[in-house]
C-alpha positions as CSV (number, residue, x, y, z in Angstrom):
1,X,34.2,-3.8,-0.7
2,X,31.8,-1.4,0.7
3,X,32.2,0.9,-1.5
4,X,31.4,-1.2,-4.4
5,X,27.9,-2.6,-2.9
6,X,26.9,1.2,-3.8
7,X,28.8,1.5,-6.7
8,X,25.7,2.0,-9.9
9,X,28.5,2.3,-12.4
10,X,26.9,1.4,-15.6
11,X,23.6,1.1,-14.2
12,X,20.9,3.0,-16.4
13,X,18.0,4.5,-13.9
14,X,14.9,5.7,-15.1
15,X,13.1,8.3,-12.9
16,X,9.9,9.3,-14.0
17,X,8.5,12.5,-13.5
18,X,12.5,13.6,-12.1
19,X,12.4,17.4,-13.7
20,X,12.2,19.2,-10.7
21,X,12.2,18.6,-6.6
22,X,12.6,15.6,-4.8
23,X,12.8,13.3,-8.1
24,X,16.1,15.3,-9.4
25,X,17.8,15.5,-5.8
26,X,17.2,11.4,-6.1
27,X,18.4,11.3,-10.0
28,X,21.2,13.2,-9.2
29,X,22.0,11.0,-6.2
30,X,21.7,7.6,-8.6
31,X,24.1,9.6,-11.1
32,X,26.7,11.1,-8.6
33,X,26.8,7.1,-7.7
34,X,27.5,5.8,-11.9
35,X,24.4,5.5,-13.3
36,X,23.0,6.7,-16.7
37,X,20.4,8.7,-15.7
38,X,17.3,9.1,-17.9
39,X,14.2,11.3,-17.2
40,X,10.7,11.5,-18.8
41,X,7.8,14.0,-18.4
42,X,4.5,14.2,-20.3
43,X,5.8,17.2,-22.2
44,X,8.9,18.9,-23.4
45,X,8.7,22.3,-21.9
46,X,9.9,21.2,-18.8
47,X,12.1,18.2,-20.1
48,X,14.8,20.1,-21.8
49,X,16.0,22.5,-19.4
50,X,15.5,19.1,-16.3
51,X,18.0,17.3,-18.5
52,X,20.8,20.1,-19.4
53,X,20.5,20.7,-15.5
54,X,21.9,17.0,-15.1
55,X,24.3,17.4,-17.9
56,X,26.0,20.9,-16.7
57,X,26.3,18.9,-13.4
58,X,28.3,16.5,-15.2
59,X,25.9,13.6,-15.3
60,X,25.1,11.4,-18.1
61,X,21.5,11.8,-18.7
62,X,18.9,11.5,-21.5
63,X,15.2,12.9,-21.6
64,X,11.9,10.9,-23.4
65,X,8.6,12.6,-23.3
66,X,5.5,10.2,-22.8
67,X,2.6,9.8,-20.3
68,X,2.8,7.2,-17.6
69,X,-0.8,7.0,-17.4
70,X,-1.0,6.1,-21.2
71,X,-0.2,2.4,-21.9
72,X,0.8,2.6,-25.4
73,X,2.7,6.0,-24.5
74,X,4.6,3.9,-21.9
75,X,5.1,0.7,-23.8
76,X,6.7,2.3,-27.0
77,X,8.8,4.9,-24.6
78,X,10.1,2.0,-22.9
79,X,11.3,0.3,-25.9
80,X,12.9,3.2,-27.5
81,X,14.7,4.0,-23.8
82,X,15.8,0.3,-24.2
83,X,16.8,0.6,-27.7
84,X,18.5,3.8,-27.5
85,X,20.3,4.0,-24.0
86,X,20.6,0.5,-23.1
87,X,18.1,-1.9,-20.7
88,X,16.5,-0.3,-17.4
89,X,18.2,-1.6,-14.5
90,X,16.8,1.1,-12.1
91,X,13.4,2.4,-12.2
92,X,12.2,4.7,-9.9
93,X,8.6,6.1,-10.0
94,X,8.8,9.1,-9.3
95,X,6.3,10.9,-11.3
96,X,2.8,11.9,-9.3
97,X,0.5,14.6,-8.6
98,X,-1.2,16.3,-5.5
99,X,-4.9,17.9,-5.5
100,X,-5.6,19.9,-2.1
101,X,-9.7,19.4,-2.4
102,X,-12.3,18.7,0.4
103,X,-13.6,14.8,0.3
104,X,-16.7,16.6,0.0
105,X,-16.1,19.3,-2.8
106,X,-14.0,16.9,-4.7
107,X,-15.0,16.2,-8.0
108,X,-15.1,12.4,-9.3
109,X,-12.9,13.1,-12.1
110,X,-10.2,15.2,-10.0
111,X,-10.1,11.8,-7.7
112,X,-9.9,10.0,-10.7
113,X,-6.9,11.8,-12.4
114,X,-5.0,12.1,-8.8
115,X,-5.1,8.0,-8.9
116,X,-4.0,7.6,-12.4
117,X,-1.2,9.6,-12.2
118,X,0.1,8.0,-8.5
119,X,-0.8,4.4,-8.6
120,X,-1.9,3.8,-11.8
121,X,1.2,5.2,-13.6
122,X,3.5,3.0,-11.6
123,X,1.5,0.1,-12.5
124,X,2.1,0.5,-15.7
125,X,5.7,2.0,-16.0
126,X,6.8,-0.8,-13.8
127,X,5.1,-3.8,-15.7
128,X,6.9,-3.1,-19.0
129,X,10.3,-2.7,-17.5
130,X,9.8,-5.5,-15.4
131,X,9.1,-7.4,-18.4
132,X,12.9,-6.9,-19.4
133,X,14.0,-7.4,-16.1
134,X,12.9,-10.6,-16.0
135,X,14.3,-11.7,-19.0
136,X,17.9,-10.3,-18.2
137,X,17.9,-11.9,-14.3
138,X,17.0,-9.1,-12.0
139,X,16.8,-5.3,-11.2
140,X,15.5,-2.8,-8.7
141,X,11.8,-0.8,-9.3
142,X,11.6,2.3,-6.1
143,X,8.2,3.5,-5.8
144,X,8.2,7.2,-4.4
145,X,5.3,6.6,-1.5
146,X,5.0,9.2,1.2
147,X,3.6,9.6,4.7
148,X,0.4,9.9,3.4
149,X,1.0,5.4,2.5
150,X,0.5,5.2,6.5
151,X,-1.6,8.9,7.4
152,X,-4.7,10.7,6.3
153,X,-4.8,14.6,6.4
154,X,-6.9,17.2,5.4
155,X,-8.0,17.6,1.5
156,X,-5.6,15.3,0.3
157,X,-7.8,12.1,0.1
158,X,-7.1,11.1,-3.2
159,X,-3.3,11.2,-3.0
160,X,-3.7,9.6,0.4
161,X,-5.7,6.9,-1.7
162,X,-3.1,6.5,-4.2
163,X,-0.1,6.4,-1.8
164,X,-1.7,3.9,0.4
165,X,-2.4,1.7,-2.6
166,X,1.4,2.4,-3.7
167,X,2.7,0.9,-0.8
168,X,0.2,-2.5,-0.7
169,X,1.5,-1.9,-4.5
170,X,4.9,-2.5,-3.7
171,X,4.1,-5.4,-1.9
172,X,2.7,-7.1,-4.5
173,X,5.1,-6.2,-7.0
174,X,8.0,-7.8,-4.6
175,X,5.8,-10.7,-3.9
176,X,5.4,-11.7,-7.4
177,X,8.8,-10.6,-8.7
178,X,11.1,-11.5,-6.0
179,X,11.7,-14.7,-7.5
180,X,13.5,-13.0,-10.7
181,X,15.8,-11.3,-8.7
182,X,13.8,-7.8,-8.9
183,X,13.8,-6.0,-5.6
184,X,10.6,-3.6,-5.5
185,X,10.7,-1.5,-2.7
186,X,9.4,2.5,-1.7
187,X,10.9,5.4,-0.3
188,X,8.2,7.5,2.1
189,X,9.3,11.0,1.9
190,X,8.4,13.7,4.8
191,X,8.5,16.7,4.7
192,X,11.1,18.5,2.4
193,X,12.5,21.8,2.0
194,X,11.3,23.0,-2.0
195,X,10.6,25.7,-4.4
196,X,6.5,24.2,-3.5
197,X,7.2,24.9,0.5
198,X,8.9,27.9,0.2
199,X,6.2,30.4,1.0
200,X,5.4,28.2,4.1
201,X,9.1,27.9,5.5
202,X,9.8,31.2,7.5
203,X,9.3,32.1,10.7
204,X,5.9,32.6,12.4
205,X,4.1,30.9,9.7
206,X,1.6,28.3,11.9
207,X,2.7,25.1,9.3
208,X,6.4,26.2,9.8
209,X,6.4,26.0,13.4
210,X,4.5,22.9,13.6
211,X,6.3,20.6,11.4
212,X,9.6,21.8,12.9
213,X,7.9,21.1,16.1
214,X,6.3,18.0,15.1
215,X,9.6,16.3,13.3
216,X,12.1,14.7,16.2
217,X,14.5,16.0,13.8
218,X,13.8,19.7,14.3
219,X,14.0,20.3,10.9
220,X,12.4,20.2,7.4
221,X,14.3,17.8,4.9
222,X,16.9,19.0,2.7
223,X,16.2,17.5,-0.8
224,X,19.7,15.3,-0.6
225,X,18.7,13.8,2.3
226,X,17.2,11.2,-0.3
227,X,20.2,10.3,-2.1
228,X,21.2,8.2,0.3
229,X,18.6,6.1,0.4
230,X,18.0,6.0,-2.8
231,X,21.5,5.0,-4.0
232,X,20.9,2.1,-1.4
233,X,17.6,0.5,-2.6
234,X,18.8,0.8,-6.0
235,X,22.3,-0.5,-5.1
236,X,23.7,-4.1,-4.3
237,X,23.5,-3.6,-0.8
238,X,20.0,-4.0,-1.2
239,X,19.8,-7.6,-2.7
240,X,17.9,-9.1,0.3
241,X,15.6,-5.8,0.8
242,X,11.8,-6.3,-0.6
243,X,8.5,-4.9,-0.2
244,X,9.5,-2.4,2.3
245,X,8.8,1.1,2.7
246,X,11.7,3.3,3.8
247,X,10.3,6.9,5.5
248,X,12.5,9.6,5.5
249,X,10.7,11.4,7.0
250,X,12.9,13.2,10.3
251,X,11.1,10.8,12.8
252,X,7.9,12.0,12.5
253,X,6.2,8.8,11.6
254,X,8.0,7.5,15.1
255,X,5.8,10.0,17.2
256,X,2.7,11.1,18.0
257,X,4.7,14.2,19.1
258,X,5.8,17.0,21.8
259,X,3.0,17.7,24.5
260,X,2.5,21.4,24.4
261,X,4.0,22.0,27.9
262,X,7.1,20.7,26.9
263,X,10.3,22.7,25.0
């Protein structure tokens, strides 16, 4: 019985933006578990290579290329998905930018697009397969958040803008669509081991040793350690879950951290 509350067998999950990083570890997590996994990016370069990926790993996955910022895009990609794999009962929006820019020497249109991609795009994406959802009695929508929903840091306003929104997002999305059986929820990332940190992971660097030092966990996240939790929001073991934000983030978000004095 157990088993099968996590059990996505003929579930088709739609991860937007899942070509590389944290969105394929959680894609391939949701297709190790059953599900039909189907990606989409803004262009094909990337897409093609993301989905053979999956499919040499033995995963059932299809690739569509449109832009979650563009409605039409989204609406006609969704109904093709629909029409050509089978209905959405997974969504996960995963697909989102980053822009490391001063408040100050930030220009408007840089905020702009940051916002678009983050919290706009979800918007979107998640009111056209909700749509269906409704209509069929229920599914499961994951918005990727991150620490940023709860902290602010340096230069990253806008995606600290977008994530916050994200999570009030998520709310508001379980609030109204609760009713139908939809449970919306978000997964808060920390801070992961990827091709982006690379450069930044070794020893000595100053970033290394203080997010090692700053996570209770001692360590920076392995991409799989999102799998879990993904399979779980997007499972039946999560009927009664809404509106919540799960960080997996090592314990970070738990602390304000190690005094300096102490080992």
């Amino acid at each position: 019985m157990s088993t099968k509350l996590f059990d996505l067998t003929g579930k088709i999950a739609l991860v937007t933006g899942a070509v590389q990083g944290l969105g394929m570890a959680m894609a391939k997590g949701l297709g190790n578990a059953g599900a039909t996994i189907v990606v989409n990016n803004h262009s094909e370069d990337s897409l093609g290579p993301a989905v053979k990926e999956y499919k040499d790993a033995g995963l059932n996955a299809h690739g569509y290329v449109f832009d979650v910022t563009d409605t039409d895009a989204v609406e006609a990609g969704i109904k093709k998905i629909e029409a050509e794999v089978g209905p959405i009962d997974i969504l996960v929006n995963n697909a989102g930018i980053i822009k490391r820019t001063p408040i100050i020497e930030m220009e408007t249109v840089d905020f702009e697009e940051v916002v678009k991609v983050d919290l706009v795009g979800p918007f979107i994406v998640s009111k056209f397969v909700a749509k269906s959802m409704i209509k069929r009695g229920g599914g499961k929508i994951i918005n990727i958040c991150s620490m940023m929903s709860e902290l602010g840091r340096d230069s990253v306003s806008a995606y600290a803008a977008a994530k916050g929104g994200l999570k009030m997002l998520t709310k508001s999305m379980a609030t109204e669509w609760a009713r139908y059986n939809i449970q919306t929820n978000g997964i808060g990332p920390g801070y992961f081991a990827t091709s982006q940190t690379a450069p930044i992971r070794v020893d000595g660097h100053p970033f290394n040793e203080f997010i090692i030092g700053r996570t209770p966990a001692g360590r920076w996240g392995n991409p799989d350690d999102l799998q879990g939790t993904a399979i779980f929001l997007a499972s039946q073991a999560s009927d009664f879950v809404n509106g919540h934000v799960v960080y997996v983030d090592g314990g970070i978000l738990a602390t304000i951290g190690k005094p300096s004095n102490e080992k």
